[in-house]
C-alpha positions as CSV (number, residue, x, y, z in Angstrom):
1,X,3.4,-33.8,-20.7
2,X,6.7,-35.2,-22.0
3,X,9.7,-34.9,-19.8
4,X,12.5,-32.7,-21.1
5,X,15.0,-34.9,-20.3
6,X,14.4,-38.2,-20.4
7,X,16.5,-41.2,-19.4
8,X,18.2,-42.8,-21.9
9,X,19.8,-46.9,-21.4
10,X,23.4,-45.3,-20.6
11,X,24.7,-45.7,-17.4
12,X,27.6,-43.8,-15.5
13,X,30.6,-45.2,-13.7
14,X,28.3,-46.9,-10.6
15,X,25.2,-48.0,-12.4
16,X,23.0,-44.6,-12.6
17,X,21.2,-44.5,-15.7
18,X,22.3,-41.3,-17.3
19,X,19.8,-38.5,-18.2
20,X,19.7,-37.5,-22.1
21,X,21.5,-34.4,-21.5
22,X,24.3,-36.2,-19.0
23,X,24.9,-38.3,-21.7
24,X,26.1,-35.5,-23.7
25,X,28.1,-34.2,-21.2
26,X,29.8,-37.7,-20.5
27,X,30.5,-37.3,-24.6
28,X,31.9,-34.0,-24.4
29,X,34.4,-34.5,-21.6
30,X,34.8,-38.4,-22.2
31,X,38.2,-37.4,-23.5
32,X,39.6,-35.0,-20.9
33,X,38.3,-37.8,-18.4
34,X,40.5,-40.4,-20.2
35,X,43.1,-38.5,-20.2
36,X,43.1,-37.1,-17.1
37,X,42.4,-41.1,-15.7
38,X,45.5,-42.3,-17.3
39,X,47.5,-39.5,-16.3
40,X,46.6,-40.1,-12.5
41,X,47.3,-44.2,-12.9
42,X,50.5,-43.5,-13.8
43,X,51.2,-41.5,-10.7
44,X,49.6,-44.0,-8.5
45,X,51.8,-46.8,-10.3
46,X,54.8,-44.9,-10.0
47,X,53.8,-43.9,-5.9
48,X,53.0,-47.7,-5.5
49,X,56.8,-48.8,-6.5
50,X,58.1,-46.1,-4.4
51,X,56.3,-47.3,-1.3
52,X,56.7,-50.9,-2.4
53,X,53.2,-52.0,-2.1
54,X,52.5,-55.7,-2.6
55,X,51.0,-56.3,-5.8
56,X,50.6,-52.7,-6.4
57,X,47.7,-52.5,-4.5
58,X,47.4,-50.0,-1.1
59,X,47.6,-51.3,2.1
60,X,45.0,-51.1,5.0
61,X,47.7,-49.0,7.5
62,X,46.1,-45.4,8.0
63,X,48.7,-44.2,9.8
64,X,51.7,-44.7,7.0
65,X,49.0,-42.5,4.2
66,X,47.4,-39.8,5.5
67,X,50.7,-38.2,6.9
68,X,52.2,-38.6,3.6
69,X,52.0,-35.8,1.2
70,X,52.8,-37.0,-1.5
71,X,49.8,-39.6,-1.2
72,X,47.2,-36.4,-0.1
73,X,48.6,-34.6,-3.0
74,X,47.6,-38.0,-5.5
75,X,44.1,-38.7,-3.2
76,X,43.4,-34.6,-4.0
77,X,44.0,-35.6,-7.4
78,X,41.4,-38.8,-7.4
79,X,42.2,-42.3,-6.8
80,X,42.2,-44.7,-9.4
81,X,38.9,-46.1,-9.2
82,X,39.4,-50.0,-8.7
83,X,41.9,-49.2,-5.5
84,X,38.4,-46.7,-4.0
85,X,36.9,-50.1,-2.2
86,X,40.4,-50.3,0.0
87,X,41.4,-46.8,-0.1
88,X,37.6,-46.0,0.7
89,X,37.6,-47.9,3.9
90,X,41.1,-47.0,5.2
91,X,40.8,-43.6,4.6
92,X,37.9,-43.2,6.6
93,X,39.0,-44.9,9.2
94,X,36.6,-47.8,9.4
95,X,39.6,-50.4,9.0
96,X,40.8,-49.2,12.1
97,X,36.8,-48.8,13.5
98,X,36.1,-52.6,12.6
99,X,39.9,-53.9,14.2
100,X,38.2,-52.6,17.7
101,X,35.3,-54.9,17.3
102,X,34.7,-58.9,17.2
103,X,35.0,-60.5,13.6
104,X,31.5,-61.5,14.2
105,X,30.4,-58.0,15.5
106,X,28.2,-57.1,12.4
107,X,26.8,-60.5,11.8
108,X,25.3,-60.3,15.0
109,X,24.0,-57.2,14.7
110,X,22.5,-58.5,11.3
111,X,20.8,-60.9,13.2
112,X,19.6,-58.9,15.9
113,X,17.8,-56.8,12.8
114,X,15.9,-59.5,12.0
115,X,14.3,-59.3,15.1
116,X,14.2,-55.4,15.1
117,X,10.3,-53.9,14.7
118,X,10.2,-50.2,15.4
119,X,9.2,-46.9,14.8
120,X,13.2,-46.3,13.3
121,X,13.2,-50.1,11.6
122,X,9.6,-48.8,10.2
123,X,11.5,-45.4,9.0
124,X,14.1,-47.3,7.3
125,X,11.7,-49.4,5.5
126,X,9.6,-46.2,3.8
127,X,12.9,-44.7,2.9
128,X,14.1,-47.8,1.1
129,X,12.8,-47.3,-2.7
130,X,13.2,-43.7,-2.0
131,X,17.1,-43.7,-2.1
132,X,18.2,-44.2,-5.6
133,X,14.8,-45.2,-7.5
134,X,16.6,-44.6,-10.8
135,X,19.5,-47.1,-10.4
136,X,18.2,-50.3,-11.3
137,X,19.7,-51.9,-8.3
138,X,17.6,-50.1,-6.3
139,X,14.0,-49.8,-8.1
140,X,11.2,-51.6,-7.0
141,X,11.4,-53.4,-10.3
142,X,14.7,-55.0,-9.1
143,X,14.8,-58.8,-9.0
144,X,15.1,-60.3,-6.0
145,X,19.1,-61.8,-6.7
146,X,20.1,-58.0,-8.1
147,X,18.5,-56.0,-5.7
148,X,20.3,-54.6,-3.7
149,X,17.1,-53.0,-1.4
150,X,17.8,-56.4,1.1
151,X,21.8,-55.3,2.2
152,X,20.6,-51.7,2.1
153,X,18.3,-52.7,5.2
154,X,20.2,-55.0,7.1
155,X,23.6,-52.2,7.5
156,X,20.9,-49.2,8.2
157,X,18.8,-51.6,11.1
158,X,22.4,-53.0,12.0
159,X,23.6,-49.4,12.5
160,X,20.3,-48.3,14.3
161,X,21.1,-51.2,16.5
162,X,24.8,-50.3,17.3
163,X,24.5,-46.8,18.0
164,X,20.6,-46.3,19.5
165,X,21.4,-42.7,20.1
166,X,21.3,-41.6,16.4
167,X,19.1,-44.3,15.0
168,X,18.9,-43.7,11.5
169,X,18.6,-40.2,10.2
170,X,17.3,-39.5,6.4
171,X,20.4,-39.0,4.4
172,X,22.0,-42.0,6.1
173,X,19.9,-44.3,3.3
174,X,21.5,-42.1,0.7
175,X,25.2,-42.6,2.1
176,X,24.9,-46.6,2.8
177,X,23.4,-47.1,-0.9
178,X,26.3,-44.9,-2.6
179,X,28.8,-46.9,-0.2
180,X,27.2,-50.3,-1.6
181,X,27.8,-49.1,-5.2
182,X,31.8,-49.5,-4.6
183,X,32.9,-51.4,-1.7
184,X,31.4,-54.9,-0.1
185,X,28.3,-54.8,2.3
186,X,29.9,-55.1,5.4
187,X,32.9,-52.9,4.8
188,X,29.9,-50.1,3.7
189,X,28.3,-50.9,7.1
190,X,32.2,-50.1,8.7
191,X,32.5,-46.8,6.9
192,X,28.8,-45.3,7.7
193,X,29.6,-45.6,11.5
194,X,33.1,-43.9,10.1
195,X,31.2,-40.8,8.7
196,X,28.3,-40.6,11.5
197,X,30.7,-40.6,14.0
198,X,34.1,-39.2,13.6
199,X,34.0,-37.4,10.0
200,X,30.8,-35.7,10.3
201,X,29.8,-36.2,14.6
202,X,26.5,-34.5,15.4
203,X,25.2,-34.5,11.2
204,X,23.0,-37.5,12.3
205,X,20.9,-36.8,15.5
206,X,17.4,-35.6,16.5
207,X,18.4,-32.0,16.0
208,X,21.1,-32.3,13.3
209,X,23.6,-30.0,15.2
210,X,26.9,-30.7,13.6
211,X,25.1,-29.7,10.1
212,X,23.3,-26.7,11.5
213,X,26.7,-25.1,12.6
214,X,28.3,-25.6,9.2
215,X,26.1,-24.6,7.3
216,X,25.8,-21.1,9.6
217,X,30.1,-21.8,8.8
218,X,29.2,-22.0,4.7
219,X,27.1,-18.7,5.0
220,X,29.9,-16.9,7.0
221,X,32.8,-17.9,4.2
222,X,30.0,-17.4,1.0
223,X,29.3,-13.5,2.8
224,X,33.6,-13.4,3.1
225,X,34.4,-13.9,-0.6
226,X,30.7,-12.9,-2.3
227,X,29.4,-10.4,-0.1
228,X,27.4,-8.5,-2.5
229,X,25.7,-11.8,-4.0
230,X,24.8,-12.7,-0.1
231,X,23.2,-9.4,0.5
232,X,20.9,-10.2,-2.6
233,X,20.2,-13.0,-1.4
234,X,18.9,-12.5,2.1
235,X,17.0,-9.4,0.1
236,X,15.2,-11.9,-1.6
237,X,14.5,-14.0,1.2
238,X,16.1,-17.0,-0.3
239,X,18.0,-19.2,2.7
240,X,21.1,-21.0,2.0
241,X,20.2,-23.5,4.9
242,X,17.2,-25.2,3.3
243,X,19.0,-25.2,-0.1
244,X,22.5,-26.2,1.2
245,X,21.8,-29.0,3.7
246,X,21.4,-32.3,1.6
247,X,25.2,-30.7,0.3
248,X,26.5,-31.2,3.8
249,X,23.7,-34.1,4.9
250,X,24.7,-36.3,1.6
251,X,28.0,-35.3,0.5
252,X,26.7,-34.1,-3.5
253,X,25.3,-37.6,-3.9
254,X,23.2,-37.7,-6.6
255,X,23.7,-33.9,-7.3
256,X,26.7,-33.9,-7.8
257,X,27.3,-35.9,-11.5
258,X,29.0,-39.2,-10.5
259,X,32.4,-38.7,-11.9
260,X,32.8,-35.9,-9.9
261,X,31.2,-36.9,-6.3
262,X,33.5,-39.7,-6.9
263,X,36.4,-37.4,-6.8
264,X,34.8,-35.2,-4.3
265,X,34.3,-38.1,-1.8
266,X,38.2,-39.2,-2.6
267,X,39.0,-36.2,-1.0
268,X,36.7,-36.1,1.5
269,X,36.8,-39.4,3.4
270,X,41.1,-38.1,4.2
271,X,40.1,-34.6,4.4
272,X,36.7,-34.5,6.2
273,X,34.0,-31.7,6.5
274,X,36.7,-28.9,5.0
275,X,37.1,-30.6,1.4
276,X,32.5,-29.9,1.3
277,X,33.5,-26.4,2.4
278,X,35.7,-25.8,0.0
279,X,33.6,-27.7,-2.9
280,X,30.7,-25.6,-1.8
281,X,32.6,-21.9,-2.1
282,X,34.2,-23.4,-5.4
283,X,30.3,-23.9,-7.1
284,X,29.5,-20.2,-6.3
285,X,32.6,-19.4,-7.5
286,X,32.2,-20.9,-10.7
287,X,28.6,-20.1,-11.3
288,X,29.2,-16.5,-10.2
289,X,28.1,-14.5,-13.4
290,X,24.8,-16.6,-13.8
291,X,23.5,-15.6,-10.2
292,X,23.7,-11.6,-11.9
293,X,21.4,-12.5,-14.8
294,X,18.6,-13.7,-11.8
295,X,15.6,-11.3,-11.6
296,X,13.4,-13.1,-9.6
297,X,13.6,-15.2,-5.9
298,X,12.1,-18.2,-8.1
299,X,14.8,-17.9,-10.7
300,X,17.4,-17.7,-8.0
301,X,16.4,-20.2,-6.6
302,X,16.3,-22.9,-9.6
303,X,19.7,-21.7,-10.3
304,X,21.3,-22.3,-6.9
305,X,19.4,-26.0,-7.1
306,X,20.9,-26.5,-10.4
307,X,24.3,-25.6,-9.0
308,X,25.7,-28.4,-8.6
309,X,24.1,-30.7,-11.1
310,X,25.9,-29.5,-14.1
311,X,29.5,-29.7,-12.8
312,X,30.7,-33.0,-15.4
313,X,33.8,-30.9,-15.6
314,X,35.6,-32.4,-12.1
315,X,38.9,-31.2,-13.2
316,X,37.8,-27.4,-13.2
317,X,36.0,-27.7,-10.2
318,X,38.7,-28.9,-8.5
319,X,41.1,-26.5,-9.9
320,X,39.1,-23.9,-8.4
321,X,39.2,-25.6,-5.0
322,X,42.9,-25.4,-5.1
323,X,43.0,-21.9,-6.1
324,X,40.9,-20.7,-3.1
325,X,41.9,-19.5,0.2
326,X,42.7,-21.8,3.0
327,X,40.0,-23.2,4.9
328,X,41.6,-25.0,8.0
329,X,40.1,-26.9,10.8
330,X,42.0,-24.1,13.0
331,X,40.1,-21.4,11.2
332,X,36.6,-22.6,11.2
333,X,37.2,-23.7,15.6
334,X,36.2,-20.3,16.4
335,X,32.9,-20.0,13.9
336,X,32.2,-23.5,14.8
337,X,32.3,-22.5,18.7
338,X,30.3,-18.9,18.2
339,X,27.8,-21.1,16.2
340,X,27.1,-23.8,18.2
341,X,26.5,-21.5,21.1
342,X,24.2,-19.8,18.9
343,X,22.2,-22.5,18.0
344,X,22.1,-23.8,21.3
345,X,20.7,-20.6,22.8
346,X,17.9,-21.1,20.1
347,X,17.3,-24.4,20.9
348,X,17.0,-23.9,24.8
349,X,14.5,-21.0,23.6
350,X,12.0,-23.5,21.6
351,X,12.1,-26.0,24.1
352,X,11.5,-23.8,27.3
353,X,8.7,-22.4,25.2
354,X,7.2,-25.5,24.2
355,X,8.0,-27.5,27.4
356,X,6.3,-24.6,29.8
357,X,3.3,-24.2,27.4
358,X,2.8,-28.1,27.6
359,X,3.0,-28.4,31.5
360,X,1.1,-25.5,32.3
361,X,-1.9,-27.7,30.9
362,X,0.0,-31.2,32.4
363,X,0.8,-29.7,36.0
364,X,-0.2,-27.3,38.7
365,X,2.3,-24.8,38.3
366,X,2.1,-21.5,37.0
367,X,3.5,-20.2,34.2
368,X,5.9,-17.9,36.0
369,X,7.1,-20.8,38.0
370,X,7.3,-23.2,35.3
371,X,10.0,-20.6,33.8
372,X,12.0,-20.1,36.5
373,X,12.3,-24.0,36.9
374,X,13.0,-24.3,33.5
375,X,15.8,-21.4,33.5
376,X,17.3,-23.3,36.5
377,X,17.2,-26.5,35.3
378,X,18.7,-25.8,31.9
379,X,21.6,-24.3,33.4
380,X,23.2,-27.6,35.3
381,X,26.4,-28.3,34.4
382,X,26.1,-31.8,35.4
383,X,23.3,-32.6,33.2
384,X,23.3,-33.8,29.8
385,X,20.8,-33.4,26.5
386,X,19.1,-36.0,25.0
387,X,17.9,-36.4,21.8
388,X,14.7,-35.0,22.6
389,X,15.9,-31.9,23.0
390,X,15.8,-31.2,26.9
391,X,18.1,-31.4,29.2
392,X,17.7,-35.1,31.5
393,X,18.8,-36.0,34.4
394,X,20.4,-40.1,35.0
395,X,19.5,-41.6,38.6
396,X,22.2,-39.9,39.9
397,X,21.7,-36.4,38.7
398,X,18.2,-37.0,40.0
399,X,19.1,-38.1,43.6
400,X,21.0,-35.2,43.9
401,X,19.1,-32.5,43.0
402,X,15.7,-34.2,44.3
403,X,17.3,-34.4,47.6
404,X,18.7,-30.8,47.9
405,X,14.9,-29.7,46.4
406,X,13.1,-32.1,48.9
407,X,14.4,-32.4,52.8
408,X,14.0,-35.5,54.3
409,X,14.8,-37.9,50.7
410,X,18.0,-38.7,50.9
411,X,20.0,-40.3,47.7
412,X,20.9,-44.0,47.5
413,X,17.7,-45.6,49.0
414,X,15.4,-48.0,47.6
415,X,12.3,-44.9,47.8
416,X,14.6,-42.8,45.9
417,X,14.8,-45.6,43.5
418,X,11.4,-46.4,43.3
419,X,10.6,-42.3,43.1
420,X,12.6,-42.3,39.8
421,X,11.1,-44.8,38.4
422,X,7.5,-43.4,38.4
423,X,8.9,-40.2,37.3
424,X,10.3,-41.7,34.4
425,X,7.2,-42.2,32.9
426,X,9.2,-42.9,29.2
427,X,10.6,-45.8,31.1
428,X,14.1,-44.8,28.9
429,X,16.1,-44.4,32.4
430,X,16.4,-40.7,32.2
431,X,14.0,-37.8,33.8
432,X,13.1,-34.6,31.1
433,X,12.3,-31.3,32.7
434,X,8.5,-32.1,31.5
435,X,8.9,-35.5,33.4
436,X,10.6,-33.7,36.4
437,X,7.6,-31.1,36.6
438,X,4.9,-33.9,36.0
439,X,6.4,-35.7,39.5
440,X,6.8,-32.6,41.3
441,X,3.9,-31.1,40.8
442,X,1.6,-34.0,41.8
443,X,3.9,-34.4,44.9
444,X,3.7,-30.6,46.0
445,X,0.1,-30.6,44.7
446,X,-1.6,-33.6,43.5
447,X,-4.5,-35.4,45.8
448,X,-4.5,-38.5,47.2
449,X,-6.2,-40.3,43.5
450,X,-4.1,-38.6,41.6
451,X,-0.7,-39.9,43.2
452,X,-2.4,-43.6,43.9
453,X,-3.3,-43.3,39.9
454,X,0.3,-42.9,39.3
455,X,2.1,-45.3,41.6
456,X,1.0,-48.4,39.8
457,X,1.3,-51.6,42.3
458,X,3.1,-53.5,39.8
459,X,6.3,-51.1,41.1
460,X,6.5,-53.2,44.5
461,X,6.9,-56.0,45.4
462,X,4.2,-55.7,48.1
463,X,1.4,-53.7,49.4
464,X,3.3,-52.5,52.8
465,X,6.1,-50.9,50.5
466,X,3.3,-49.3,48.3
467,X,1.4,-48.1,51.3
468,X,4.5,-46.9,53.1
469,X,5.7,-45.1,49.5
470,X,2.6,-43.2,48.8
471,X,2.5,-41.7,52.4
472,X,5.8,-40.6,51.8
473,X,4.4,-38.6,48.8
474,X,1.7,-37.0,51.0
């Protein structure tokens, strides 16, 4: 079996070894790139004198660019490519992110990595030679002084380490390898925490909330403008969700062609989530007629994969995302709002199912009470969610609602202190509704082995205390 198109030894812009038929499509439009390259220096150069940059090169300031509209109006247009590695990180805030922090903030994080052994450090590592096995920097045949597998580690374990609630999310290895194509290792560690947590907030977690609410956003704008198209679609029972979400997870690397996620992520690190909106509604558009000629939900579907893939022609592209509608941060609130209620709801729904069904074999309760608990303790406003999924409870959520549950504890003691420490059997300093119902129900209804089997001596400090506790639990 011979592959139909093979690699060839031409690379693209950042290193990618270029496919036989990419390397035709870098011939054809090798011209209209030129052209279009020079055209745009010229109007940076000219923008550069205006502003009286030093040296012709941008400065670091945020603030002075991104209210200028002459400078969107150039970044729309694609930035010069040896100015991305500055523009890159200002743009995206990270300049401003890494002011806020200690010159030595990341090196100590990098340090702390080396240290690092865990389930998330042991995800990183499998998804490693998954990221761009085609570039040569990042193959497993690398050498050991070109590789560039060793800096890709140490920014994904430093991140892990600096924000423990996300971790590290597939996609993020995609992301920090494209940002170590252009700009230096540290400043691609600076703009990852940029994107994970200002330009795309919620993409990255456990349940991927901020990506499943736009992409219920893309669906509502692709039924707006193609509403016929759409209808097939769901009639074919092909979802947009599974096929659209590296698009949102990713940002069209490595499906978009290079040249043009370059531009694409120009425009996106100033403009945010709206520029993959539009770039989204502005493939359909362009690939309209083909979707007509689809027969099948297995033709369909290779089309919509190949969607992006074949877009070497940037400057159409993003002609077309000029020429559509507005789509404005004010105009998506509202979808954004009905959808993350939505999803929400749906959440709650899989967790109540699978938390009851799991602690009516774990605890004593019925099933009826287990759902009315679980109704009632979704709904407090005080609480927060976790990662998990559930809603937890800190020790002070827990005092408060364990006393008004329980007469006779009261909050602030050292047996309410000790009580939430065996009932936080995850040891992570917050109480699940599983971990809640677990306690309770060998309080209300556990026998004497059973709560002696759970109150491990090492707790106290003594046997007196220990004694004293467990009666308490009687």
């Amino acid at each position: 079996f011979m592959d139909e198109d093979p690699l060839t030894d031409e690379t693209d812009l950042v290193g990618f070894r270029l496919t036989r038929s990419a390397a035709e499509q870098r011939a054809k439009y090798a011209g209209k790139w030129a052209a279009h390259e020079e055209k745009a220096q010229r109007q940076w150069d000219a923008f550069a004198r205006k502003m009286r940059w030093e040296s012709g090169a941008p400065p670091c300031d945020r603030n002075a660019l991104v209210h200028n509209a002459e400078f969107k109006e150039l970044v729309f247009g694609g930035i010069p490519h040896k100015w991305r590695p500055t523009l890159w990180k200002t743009l995206s805030g990270a300049t401003e992110l890494q002011a806020a922090h200690e010159r030595s903030y990341y090196s100590t994080l990098v340090r702390a990595s080396f240290r690092e052994s865990s389930a998330i450090s042991d995800c990183i590592e499998m998804d490693l030679y998954r990221t761009f096995p085609q570039h040569p920097l990042f193959s497993e045949g690398a050498t050991t002084p070109e590789s560039m597998i060793p800096t890709l580690r140490r920014i994904l374990v430093a991140y892990s380490l600096r924000n423990r609630s996300v971790g590290y999310c597939q996609s993020m290895n995609s992301i920090g390898a494209w940002l170590l194509l252009l700009i230096p290792e540290e400043d691609a560690f600076w703009v990852l925490a940029a994107i994970v947590e200002s330009i795309c907030p919620l993409y990255y977690t456990h349940n991927m909330l901020g990506c499943q609410v736009d992409l219920r956003i893309l669906r509502e704008l692709l039924v707006r403008v193609f509403p016929a198209h759409m209808s097939r679609f769901e009639e074919m029972g092909v979802s947009l969700s599974l096929l659209c979400t590296k698009w949102f997870l990713c940002q069209f690397i490595n499906m978009l062609p290079t040249t043009t996620c370059l531009r694409v992520w120009d425009s996106f690190l100033l403009f945010g989530t709206i520029i993959t909106f539009r770039t989204a509604v502005a493939l359909f558009r362009l690939k309209e007629k083909q979707f007509s000629t689809c027969y099948n939900t297995l033709e369909l579907i290779q089309q919509l994969n190949a969607l992006p893939k074949g877009m070497f022609n940037h400057t159409r592209l993003f002609k077309e995302i000029q020429a559509l509608p507005d789509i404005t941060h004010e105009q998506l609130l509202p979808l954004a709002q009905k959808f993350g209620r939505e999803i929400k709801e749906e959440m709650d729904e899989i967790h109540r199912c699978r938390d009851v069904d799991q602690l009516v074999k774990l605890s004593k309760f019925r099933k009826s009470e287990l759902k009315a608990l679980w109704n009632s303790f979704s709904d407090l406003e005080h609480a927060d969610r976790s990662t998990r999924g559930s809603v937890v409870l800190n020790m002070g959520q827990f005092e408060h609602i364990f006393a008004s549950l329980v007469p006779g504890w009261q909050p602030n003691t050292p047996a309410m202190d000790q009580l939430f420490r065996i009932f936080d059997q995850q040891g992570d300093n917050r109480i699940d509704f599983r971990e809640l119902m677990t306690g309770l129900s060998l309080m209300a209804k556990g026998t004497l082995e059973e709560k002696l089997h759970r109150v491990h001596p090492s707790r106290f400090s003594s046997r007196l205390p220990l004694f004293i506790f467990v009666c308490s639990l009687l």
